[in-house]
N, C-alpha and C positions, 0 to 999 in steps of 0.2 A: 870770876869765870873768864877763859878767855877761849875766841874762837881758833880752831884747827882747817878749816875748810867749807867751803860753801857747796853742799850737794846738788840744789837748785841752782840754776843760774837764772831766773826766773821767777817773778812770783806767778803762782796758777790760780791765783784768785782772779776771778771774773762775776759779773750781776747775771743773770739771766732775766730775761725781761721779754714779758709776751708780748710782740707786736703790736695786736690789734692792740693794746695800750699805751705802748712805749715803744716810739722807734727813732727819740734822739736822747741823747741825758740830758737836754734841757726839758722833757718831760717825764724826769722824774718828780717834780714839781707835783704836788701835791698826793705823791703817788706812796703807797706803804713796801718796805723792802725789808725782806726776810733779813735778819743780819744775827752774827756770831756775836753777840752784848758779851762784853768785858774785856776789850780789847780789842778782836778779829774786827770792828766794824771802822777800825780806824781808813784802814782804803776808802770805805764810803765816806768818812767824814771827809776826810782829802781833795775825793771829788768832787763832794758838792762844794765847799770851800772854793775849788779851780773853778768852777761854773758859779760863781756869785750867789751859791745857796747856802741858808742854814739848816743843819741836817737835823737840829730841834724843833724848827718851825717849819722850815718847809717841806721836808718832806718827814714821813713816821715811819721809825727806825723798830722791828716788830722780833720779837726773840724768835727766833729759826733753833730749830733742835736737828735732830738729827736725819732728818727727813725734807722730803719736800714737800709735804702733803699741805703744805699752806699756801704751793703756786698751784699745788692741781685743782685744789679747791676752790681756787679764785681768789684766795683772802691776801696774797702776797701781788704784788701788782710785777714785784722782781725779787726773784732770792740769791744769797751767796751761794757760789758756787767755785770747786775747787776744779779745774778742768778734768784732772784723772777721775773723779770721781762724782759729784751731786751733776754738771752738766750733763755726764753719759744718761742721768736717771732719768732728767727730761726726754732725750732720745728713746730711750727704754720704753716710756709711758707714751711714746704715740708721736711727738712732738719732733716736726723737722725745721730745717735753716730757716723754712717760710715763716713759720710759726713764731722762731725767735729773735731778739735784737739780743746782741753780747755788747757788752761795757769790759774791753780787758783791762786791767788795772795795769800792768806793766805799760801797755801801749800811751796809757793815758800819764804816765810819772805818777801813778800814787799808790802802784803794787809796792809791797812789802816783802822781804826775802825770808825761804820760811826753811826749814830742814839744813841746817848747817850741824857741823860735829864740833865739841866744843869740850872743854874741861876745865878740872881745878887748876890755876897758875901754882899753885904750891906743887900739888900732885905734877905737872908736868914739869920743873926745874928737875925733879927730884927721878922722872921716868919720861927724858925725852925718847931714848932711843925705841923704850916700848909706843910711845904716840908714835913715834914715825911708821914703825912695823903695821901698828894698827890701820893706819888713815892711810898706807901703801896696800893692804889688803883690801879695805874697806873701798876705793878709787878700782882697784883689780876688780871687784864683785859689781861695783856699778855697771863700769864699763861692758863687760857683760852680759850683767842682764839688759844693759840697752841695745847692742847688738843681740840678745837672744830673747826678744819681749816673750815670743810665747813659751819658749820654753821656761822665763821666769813666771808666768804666771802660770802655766802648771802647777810648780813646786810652790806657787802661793796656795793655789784652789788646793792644792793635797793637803794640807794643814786645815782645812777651815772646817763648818759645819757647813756638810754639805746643805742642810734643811734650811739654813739663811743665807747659801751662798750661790753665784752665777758665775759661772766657767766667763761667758761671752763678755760678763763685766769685767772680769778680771785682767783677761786679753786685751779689751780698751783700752782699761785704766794702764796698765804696764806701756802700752804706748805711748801714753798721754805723759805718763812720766818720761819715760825714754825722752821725748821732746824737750823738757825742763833740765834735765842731766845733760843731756847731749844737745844744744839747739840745731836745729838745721840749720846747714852750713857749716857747722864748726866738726871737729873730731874729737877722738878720744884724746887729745893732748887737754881739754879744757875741763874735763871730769874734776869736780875737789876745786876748783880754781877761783881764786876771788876779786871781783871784778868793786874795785873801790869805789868806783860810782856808785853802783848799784846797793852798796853799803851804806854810801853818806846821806842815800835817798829814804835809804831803810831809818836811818838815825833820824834825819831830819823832819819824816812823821811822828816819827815816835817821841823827839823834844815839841816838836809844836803843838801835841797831845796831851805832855805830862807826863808819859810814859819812862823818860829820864827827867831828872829834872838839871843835868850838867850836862854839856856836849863833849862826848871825848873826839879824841884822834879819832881816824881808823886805824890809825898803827895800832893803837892803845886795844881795838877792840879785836882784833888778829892776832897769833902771834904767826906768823908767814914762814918762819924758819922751818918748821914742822914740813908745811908741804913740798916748801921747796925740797926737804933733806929726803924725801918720799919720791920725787918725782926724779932726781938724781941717782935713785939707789937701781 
């Protein structure tokens, strides 16, 4: 498999963490954190690692489903949260700035980059010009919907069930993404773009987890021709 492009510039993984319990990561310390088990909790393991903790011993690492109902309920001291999406639900449920401490994993070096476009290496020798086509339409449709948040989440809420679904969430979250595609400050020139730091940062949790167990390039893990031939067309 090799990558085509990075959608996120950004990882949007962040802790939420209710104050009155937690208002530095050094007390996360004996504290239980809702997390993504089988893989997704690597961030946290990172972090506690950077703060001189072990995330076996000191603090309990608790399987987080799809929900939050393990911070409403008190049983989560802090849960994963993806910014477009599980933080709004805290906001949702009552809970404002006061209420909360945020842990962002990018801020801290130990976010992970997540939503990249990526393909077969056989398939793409064999259909570069369709990959370019593709990942030049695909960078067009971002762009876009991050200049047009609401009117992408319109046409997200028009597809959904309405009876599990919230217009107001949806408007959020397309913002919150717009932010990750687009960061403030930068423009539509960075949409698809990949930013090689941010890659060897991604690699280098994921070797010092196990998760690879050889460290490639970044070249090795890009193939780069693709966007550029996309962004020149």
């Amino acid at each position: 498999m090799v990558g085509l492009s990075q959608i996120f510039q950004d990882s949007p993984f962040v802790l939420v963490c209710n104050k009155e319990k937690i208002s530095s990561i050094e007390d996360l310390k004996g504290k239980t954190i809702g997390a993504w088990l089988g893989g997704n909790e690597l961030p946290i393991r990172a972090l506690c690692n950077k703060y001189d903790m072990d995330a076996d011993l000191d603090v309990t690492l608790a399987t987080q489903g799809t929900t939050i109902d393990g911070f409403l309920d008190g049983s989560f001291d802090a849960y994963s949260a993806m910014t477009y999406n599980e933080l709004l639900l805290a906001y949702e449920n009552g809970y404002t700035d006061d209420d909360l401490y945020l842990i962002n994993m990018s801020d801290e070096g130990c976010g992970m980059l997540a939503d990249m476009l990526f393909c077969n290496e056989e398939w793409l020798a064999e259909n570069h010009d369709t990959a370019v086509k593709f990942l030049k339409a695909t960078i067009k449709g971002w762009t876009y919907a991050c200049e047009n948040a609401e009117e992408a989440a319109e046409i997200t809420y028009s597809y959904m069930d309405k009876e599990n679904a919230d217009y107001d969430h949806q408007l959020a979250g397309a913002a919150e993404v717009a932010k990750l595609v687009m960061p403030e400050g930068s423009d539509a020139s960075i949409v698809g773009s990949i930013d090689k730091d941010e890659v060897q940062n991604t690699l280098d949790i994921a070797m010092e987890y196990e998760v690879i167990t050889e460290m490639p390039a970044v070249e090795d893990v890009f193939d780069t021709s693709v966007y550029e031939d996309a962004m020149a067309e």
